[in-house]
N, C-alpha and C positions, 0 to 999 in steps of 0.2 A: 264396491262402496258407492252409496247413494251420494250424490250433489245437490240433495235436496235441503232448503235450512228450513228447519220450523220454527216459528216462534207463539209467544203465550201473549205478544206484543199488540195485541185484535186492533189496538189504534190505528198503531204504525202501518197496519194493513191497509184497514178502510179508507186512510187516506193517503195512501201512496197515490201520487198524481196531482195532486191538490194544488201542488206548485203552478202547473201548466194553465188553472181557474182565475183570471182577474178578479180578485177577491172584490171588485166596485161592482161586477155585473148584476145585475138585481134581474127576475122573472117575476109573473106576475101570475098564479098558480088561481085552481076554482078552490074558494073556501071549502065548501063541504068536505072537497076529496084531503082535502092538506090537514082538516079535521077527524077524517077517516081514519088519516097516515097518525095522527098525532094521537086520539084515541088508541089504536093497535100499541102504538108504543107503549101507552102509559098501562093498560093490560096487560104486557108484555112485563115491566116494571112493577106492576102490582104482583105478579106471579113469584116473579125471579128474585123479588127484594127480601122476600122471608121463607128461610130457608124451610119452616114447617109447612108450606103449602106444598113444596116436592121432598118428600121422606125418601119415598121410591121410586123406583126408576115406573111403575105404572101412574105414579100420577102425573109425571113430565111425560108420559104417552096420550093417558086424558086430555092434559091442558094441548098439546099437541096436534091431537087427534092425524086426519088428513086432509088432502086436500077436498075430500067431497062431506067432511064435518064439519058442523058450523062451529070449528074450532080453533086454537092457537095457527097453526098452519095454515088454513084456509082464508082467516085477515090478514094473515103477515102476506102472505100471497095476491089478494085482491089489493093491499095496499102497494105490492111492491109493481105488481106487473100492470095491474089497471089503473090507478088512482094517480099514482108516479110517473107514468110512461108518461102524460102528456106538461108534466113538471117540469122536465130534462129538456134543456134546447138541443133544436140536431147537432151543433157545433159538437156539444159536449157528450151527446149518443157515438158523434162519430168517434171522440178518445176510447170510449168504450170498445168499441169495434176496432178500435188498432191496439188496443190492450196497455192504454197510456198508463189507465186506474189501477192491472197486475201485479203486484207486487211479486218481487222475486224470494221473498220468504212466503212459506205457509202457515196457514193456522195450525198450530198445534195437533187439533183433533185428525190432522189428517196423516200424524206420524204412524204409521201401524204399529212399532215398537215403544210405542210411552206406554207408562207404566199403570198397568191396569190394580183397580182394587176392588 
């Protein structure tokens, strides 16, 4: 039997650790890239928000694309690993690196036995 817990909770994930952040600490980010990051999302948001833009599973591969299309994938990517990296103070790169942010539940999608349709 697996020990694994999944959950459909996406919040409770992303911000497991949150506690450990002085919520007063403020940073001081380059517009453009925080503009980069904030566009991607809202792309991301205009995709996801109606459900007729993805019918099928080939148009959420479209919007997706990869990482060497100039697509879904490829800004979430340049926002996440370029734009962001210099966002992140090392204090709080280094929680990353001890796995402060881990959550001990998974996301859902990573159950192999949920229910497929």
């Amino acid at each position: 039997m697996s020990d694994k817990v999944f959950t459909s909770d996406l919040q409770k994930i992303i911000t497991h650790g949150f506690d450990s952040i002085d919520p007063n600490e403020k940073v001081e980010v380059n517009l453009k890239d925080l503009m980069y990051v904030y566009s991607t999302l809202q792309e991301y948001m205009r995709f996801f928000h109606q459900p007729s833009h993805y019918k099928t599973l080939d148009d959420i591969e479209d919007f997706l694309g990869s990482v060497n299309d100039k697509a879904g994938f490829k800004i979430l990517h340049e926002a996440v690993y370029a734009k962001m990296r210099d966002m992140i103070p090392e204090h709080i790169s280094e929680k990353f690196d001890d796995g402060v942010f881990d959550s001990d539940e998974l996301p859902f999608y990573y159950n192999e036995n949920r229910r497929k349709t």
